[in-house]
C-alpha positions in Angstrom: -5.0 17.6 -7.5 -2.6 15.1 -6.2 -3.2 12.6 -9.2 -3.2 15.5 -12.0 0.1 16.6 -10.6 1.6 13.4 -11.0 0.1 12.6 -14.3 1.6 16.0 -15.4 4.8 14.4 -14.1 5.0 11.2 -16.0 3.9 12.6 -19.4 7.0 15.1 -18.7 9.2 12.2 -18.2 7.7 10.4 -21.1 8.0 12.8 -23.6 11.8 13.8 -23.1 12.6 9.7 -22.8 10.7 9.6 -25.8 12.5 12.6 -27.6 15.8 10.9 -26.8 15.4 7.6 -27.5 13.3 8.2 -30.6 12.1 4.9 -32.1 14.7 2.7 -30.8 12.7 1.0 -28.0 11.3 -2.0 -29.9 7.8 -3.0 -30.4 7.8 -6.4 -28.7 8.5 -4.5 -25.8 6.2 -2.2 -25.8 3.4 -4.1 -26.4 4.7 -6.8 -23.4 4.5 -3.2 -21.0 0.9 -2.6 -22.6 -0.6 -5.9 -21.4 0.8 -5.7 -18.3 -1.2 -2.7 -17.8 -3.4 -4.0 -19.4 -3.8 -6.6 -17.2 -3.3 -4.3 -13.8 -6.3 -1.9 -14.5 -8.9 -4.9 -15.4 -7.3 -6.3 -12.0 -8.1 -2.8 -10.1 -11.5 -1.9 -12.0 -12.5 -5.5 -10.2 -11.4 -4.6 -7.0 -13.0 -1.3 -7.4 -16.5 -3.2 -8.3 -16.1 -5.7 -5.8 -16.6 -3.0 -3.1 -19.8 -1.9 -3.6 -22.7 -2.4 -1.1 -25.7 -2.5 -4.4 -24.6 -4.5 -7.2 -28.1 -3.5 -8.3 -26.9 0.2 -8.4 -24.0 -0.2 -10.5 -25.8 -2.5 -13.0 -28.9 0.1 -13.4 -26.9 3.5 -13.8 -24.3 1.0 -16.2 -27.3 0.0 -18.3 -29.2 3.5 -18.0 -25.8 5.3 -19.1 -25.0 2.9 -22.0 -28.3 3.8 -23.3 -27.9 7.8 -22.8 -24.1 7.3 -24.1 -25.3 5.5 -27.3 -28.4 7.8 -27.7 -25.6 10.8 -27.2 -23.1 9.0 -29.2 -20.6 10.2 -27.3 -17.9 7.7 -28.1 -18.6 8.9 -32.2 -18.2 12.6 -31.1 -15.4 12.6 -29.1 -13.7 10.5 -32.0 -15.6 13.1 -34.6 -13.8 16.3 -32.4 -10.5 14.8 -32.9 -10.2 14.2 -36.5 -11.6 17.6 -36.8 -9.5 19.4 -34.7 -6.1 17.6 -36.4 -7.7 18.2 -39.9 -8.0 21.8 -39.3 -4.7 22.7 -37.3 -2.7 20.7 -39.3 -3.9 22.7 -42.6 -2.5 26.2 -40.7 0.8 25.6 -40.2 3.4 27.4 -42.3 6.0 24.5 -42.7 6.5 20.8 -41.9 8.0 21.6 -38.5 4.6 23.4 -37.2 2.5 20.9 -38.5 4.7 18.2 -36.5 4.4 20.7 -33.4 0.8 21.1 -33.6 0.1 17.7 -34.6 2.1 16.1 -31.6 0.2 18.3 -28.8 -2.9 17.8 -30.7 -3.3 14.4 -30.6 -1.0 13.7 -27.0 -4.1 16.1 -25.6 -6.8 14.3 -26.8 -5.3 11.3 -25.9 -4.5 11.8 -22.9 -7.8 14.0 -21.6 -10.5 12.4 -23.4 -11.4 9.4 -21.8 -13.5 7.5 -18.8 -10.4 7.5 -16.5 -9.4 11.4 -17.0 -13.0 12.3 -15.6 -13.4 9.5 -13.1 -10.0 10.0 -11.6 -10.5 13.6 -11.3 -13.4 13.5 -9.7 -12.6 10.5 -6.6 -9.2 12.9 -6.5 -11.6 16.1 -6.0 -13.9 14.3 -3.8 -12.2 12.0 -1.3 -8.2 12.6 -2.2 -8.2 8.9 -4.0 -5.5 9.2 -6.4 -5.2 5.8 -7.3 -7.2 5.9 -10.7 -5.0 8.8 -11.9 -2.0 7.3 -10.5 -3.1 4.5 -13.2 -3.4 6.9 -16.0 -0.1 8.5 -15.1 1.8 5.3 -15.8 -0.4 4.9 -19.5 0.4 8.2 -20.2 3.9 8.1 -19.3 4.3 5.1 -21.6 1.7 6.7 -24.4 4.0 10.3 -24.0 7.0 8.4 -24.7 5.8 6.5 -27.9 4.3 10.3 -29.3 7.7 12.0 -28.6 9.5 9.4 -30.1 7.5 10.4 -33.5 5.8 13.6 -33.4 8.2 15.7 -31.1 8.6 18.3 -28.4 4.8 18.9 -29.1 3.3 16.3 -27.7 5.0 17.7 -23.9 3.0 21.2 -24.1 -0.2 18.8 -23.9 0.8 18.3 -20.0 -0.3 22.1 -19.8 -3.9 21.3 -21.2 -4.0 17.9 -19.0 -3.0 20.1 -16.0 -5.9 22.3 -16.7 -8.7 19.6 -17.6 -8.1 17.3 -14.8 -7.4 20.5 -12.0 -10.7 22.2 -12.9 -12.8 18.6 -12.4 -11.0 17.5 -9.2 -11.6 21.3 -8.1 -15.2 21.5 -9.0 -15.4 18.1 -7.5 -14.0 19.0 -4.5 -16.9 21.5 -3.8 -19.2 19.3 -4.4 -18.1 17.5 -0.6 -20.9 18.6 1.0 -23.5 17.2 -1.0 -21.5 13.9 -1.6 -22.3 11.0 1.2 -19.9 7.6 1.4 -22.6 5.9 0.1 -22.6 7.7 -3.2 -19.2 7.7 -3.4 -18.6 4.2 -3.0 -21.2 3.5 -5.6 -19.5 5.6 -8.2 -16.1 4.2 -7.5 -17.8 0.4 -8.2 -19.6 2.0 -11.6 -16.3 3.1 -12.3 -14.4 0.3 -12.0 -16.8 -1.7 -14.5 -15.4 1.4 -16.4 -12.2 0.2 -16.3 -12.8 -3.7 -17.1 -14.5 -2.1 -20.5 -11.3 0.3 -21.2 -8.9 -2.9 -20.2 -10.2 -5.3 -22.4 -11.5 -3.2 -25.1 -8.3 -0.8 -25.4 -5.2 -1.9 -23.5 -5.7 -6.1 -24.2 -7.3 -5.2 -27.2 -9.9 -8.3 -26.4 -13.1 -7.2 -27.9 -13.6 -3.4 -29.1 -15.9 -1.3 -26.3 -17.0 1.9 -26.6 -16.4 2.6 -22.7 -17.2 6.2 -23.4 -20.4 6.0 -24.0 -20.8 4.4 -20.4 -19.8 8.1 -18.6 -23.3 9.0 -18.0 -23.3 6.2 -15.4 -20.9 7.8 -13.3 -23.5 10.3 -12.8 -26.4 8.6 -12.8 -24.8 6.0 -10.1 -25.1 8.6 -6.9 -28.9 10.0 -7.9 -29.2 5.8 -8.0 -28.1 5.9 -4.5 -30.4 8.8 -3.2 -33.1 7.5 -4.9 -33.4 3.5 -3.9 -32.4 5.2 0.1 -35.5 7.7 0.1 -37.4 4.2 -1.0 -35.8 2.1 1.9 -34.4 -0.3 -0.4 -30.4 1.0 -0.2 
């Protein structure tokens, strides 16, 4: 839970700068700090790719996934659970002040948890102790924290509790999953991943062209069973 930890960390550190400094960090600057992150995760999704031993495998479970993801619509939900869950907490509050509390964790925890790197982080933390992905996220959060606390308050740092939880309970059941797990697999699902990343780099951080990298998750499972299945026919 290495990574978790330190992405608990960062959104900590965000929020307060945030609650401090308020809004007067300006905008050219923050969108400078975006693109170079921007730039840095489409860099380390590539090197990611670029180490897998199958390019076959990771172009299979990316198009089998898309097609499950887009079937799913899991990109549409996971959009459709989060105006839902703000519409109906921010309606219970009993004065501005709760609305602002409730609305800043709200959104800082969806933010921050729902998403491709949240579950493939957690799992290459659970499985081999790879941080790096998280480590990655930590820094976007941090930045993301900061620009939430600055206008929606101390809220948004109680969504470092829900974080901790989310991402602890999938390194954790990743993590007893070890067994079953070969370097093969592993290394296949990191490559998949990556890909994962180009798709969130350009389509959310650069803001290139809009990619619904969510609906690619499936992949990440289907990459491994890829991997058992192409060795049992000799061609792995």
């Amino acid at each position: 839970m290495t990574g978790t930890i330190i992405n608990v960390i960062t959104i900590l550190v965000g929020g307060v700068l945030g609650l401090v400094l308020g809004s007067r960090l300006p905008e050219r600057l923050r969108q400078t700090v975006m693109a170079g992150l921007g730039l840095f995760t489409l860099a380390f999704g590539l090197k990611m790719f670029l180490d897998t031993q199958n390019a076959l495998v990771v172009l299979i479970s990316l198009l089998l996934g898309a097609v499950i993801g887009e079937w799913l619509r899991i990109e549409d939900g996971l959009r459709r659970l989060g105006v839902w869950l703000e519409a109906r907490f921010s309606k219970n509050g009993d004065s501005a002040a709760d609305n602002r509390f409730v609305r800043g964790f709200l959104t800082a925890s969806l933010v921050f948890c729902v998403g491709p790197m949240a579950i493939l982080g957690s799992i290459q933390d659970g499985l081999t102790g790879n941080f790096q992905t998280l480590a990655v996220k930590a820094i976007l959060d941090g930045f993301g924290a900061l620009a939430f606390a600055s206008t929606l308050g101390v809220g948004v740092l109680f969504s470092a509790v829900v974080l901790l939880g989310y991402q602890g309970s999938i390194s954790l059941m990743a993590a007893q999953l070890q067994a079953l797990v070969t370097p093969a697999m592993m290394q296949e699902l990191n490559a998949t991943g990556g890909v994962i990343l180009l798709a969130i780099a350009i389509g959310s951080l650069l803001e290139i062209k809009p990619i619904r990298a969510g609906n690619f998750l499936p992949a990440l499972v289907i990459a491994p069973l890829m991997v058992v299945l192409m060795q049992f026919l000799g061609v792995y």
